[in-house]
Each structure stands twice: as structure tokens, then as C-alpha cells.
N, C-alpha and C positions, 0 to 999 in steps of 0.2 A: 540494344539490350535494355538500357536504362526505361524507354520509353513501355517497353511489357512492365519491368518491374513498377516504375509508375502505378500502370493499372491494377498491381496485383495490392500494391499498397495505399490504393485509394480511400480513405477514411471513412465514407460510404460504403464500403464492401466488407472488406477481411480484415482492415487495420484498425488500429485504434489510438490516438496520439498521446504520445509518452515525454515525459523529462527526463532527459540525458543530461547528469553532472558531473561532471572532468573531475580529477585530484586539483584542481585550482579553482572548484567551484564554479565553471563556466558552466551556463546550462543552456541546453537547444532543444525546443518541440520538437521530434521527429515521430512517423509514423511508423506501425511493428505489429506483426504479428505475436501477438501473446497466446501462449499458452500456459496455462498455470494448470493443466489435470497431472495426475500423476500417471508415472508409464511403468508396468510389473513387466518382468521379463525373466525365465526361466534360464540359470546359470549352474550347470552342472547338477541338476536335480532340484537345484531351490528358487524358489521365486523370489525375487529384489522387487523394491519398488521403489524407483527414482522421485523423491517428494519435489526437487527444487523445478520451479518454475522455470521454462524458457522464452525470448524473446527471438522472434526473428527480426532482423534491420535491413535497410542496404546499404551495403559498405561504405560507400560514398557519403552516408548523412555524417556519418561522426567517426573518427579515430580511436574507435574503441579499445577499453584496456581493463584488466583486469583492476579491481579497487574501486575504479569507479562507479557512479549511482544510476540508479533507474528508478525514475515514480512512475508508478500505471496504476491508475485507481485508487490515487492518494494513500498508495502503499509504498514503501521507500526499499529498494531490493538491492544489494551489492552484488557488481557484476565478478564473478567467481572464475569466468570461463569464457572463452572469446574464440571463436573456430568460424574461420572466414572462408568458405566453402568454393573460392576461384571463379564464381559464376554471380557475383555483386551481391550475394545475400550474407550477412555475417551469424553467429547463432550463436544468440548471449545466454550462457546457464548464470544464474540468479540464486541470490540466498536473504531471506531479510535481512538488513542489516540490525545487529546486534550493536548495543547502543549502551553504555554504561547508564545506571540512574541518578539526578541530579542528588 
């Protein structure tokens, strides 16, 4: 199984390589599908529109957890939401991180 997701996550293709930082500040290149569009979806007559950004991972690169950071494209995103889908892809919802000012 790892060896598909391999190819689905080839930096070349569909991924694009991200900074994953722990609540201890450790941080690892891992590759991800990103999506940042937003997705509308009718709820009982009205439309929502999910603004926050997603990432897809594979489970295996990092120990994900809510709190922790994601850069992609030198934008800094706090992982909000962690849903590890049984099948090695995990799928991180993201929100910028808000940040007091100096």
C-alpha cells in the first residue's frame, strides 16, 4: 500500500512539500496534497461554505495532532482537525494561525 501512496505523493505530480511543526517545535519536510479552494454544500435549504484549507498526508510521515503547524507556501496554518481515514492517508483541516501582535 505504501508503495501506491508513494506515487500518489510524488512531488512531481499531485504533492507539494510542506513544514510539519510538533507542539515541541520539531519540524519535518513531508509531502501533501493541498487544497486550499473552498467547498459550498447545501444544508437543509442553505448553502455553507467551508473556507478552511485541507491537507492530505500519509499517516506514516508524522504523528499528527491537532495544535500543531503546517507551512505550505510560506503560509503558516494551525492543524484544527486530524481524521485518519484507516487506509494511510490522514486529512488535516487547517486554519491560519492567529498570532497576537508584537
Amino acid at each position: 500500500m505504501n508503495e501506491n501512496l508513494d506515487l500518489f505523493y510524488d512531488t512531481n505530480e499531485f504533492a507539494i512539500n510542506v513544514t510539519y511543526r510538533d507542539k515541541n517545535g520539531v519540524e519535518k519536510i513531508i509531502p501533501c496534497i493541498y487544497d486550499g479552494e473552498d467547498i459550498g454544500m447545501m444544508m437543509q435549504g442553505i448553502e455553507v461554505i467551508n473556507t478552511n484549507p485541507r491537507c492530505f498526508i500519509k499517516t506514516s510521515d508524522v504523528d499528527a495532532k491537532e495544535g500543531d503547524t503546517l507551512i505550505v507556501n510560506m503560509i503558516q496554518y494551525k492543524v484544527i482537525g486530524v481524521y485518519k481515514d484507516g487506509s494511510g492517508i490522514t486529512r488535516l483541516e487547517l486554519s491560519k494561525d492567529e498570532r497576537e501582535e508584537d
